[in-house]
N, C-alpha and C positions, 0 to 999 in steps of 0.2 A: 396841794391840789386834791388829794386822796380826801381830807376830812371836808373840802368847800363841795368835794360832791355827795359826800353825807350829809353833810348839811341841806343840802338842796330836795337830796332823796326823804330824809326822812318826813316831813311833810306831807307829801304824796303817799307814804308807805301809811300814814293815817287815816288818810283822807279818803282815798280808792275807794277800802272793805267801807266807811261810813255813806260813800255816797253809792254805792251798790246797794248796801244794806234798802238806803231810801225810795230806791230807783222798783226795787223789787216791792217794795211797799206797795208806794205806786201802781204798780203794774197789776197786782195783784187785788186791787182797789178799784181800778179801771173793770178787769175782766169781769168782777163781781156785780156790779154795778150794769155791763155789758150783756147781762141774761136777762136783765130785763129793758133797757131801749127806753124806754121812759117813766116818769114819775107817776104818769097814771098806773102801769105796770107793778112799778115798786110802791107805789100807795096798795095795792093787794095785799099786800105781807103784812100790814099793820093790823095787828091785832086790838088794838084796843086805843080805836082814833079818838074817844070823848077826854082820856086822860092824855092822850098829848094837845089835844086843843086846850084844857082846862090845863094844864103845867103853860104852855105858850101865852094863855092870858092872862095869868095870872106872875110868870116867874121872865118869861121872855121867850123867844123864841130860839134864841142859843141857848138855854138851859132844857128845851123840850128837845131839839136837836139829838141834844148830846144822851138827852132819856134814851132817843131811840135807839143812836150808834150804841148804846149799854149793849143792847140785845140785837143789833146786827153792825159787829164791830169795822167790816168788811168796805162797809157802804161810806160815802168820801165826805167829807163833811159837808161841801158846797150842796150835791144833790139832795143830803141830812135835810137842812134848813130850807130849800129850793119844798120839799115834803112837806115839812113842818107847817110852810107859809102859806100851802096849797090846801092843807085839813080846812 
């Protein structure tokens, strides 16, 4: 009885801290994103919109995306690319 409830626990005993770990991600990705309220907002930040359109036309738009999360790692990939398709 004693090792079918280790058995059962120790999965959980993995799993918990990994989906915490993800949740706080999350969450922390959310609030970020939360200062500014919309894309036209977070399109402010963008420093240098000729080179993510010119990476987007030429490499794709996942790849200009992911330029930007380079230098704001914060921001969630959806709204990233939602950005990107907006330039």
């Amino acid at each position: 009885m004693d090792s079918l409830l280790v058995f059962l626990l120790c999965p959980v005993g993995f799993l918990v801290p990994f989906w915490g770990e993800s949740y706080l991600q999350r969450r922390r990705r959310k609030d970020w994103y939360g200062q500014f309220g919309s894309i036209d907002a977070l399109r402010s930040i963008v420093t240098d919109e000729a080179e993510l359109r010119r990476i987007r036309d030429e490499k794709g738009v996942l790849v200009a995306a992911r330029r930007f999360r380079r230098q704001f790692p914060r921001c969630p990939l959806p709204e990233a690319l939602k950005l990107v398709q907006s330039l």
